[in-house]
C-alpha positions, -999 to +999 in steps of 0.1 A: -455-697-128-447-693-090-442-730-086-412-722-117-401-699-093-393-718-061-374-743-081-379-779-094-398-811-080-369-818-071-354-789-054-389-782-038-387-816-018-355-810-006-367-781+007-398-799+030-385-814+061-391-852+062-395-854+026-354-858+020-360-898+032-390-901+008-372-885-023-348-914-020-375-934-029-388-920-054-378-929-093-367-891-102-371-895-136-413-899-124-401-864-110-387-851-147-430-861-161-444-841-135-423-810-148-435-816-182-466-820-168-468-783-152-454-770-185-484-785-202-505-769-172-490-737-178-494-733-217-531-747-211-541-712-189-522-693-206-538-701-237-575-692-215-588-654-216-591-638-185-626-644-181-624-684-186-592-685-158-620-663-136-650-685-145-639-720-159-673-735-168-676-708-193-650-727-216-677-751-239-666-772-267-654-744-291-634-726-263-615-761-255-605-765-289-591-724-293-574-735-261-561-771-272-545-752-304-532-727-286-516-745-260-501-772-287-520-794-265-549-825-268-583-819-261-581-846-236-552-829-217-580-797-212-606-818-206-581-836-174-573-802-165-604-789-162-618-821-142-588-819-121-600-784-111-639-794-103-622-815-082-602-795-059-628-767-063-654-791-044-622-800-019-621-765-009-657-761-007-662-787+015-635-782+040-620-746+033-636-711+039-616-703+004-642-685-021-638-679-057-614-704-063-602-696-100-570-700-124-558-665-120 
């Protein structure tokens, strides 16, 4: 939701000093998929109670489906999602001092 609210891919780039060369080079309608993209990422934790946005590996097979339908997404996009977020959870662990990295 904060992302919505500085603006689009686009306008967000334009924004980031050095980055008005690079946009140039970019295919912008590449730029239109990644704003789906944080749509879909946006209906997927919304669709998560407060507990699972607090403490992902909660969400097990049933909670991914609730999620999935309630999102009007595929299982695979939660399943992406939720990798995605291992991911940059161990990022952080390694080279941050950021703790209780969570959805919310």
């Amino acid at each position: 939701k904060k992302m919505k609210n500085i603006g689009s891919v686009d306008q967000i780039m334009d924004m980031v000093p050095g980055f008005n060369n690079l946009k140039n080079r970019i295919d912008v309608a590449k730029l239109g998929d990644r704003e789906g993209e944080l749509k879909k990422i946006e209906a997927i934790i919304s669709s998560m109670t407060v507990e699972e946005r607090e403490n992902p590996s909660i969400i097990n097979g049933s909670r991914r489906k609730r999620i999935s339908r309630g999102s009007g997404t595929q299982l695979s996009d939660i399943n992406r999602l939720l990798k995605q977020f291992c991911q940059i959870k161990e990022m952080f662990k390694k080279g941050s001092k950021i703790k209780n990295f969570s959805f919310n």
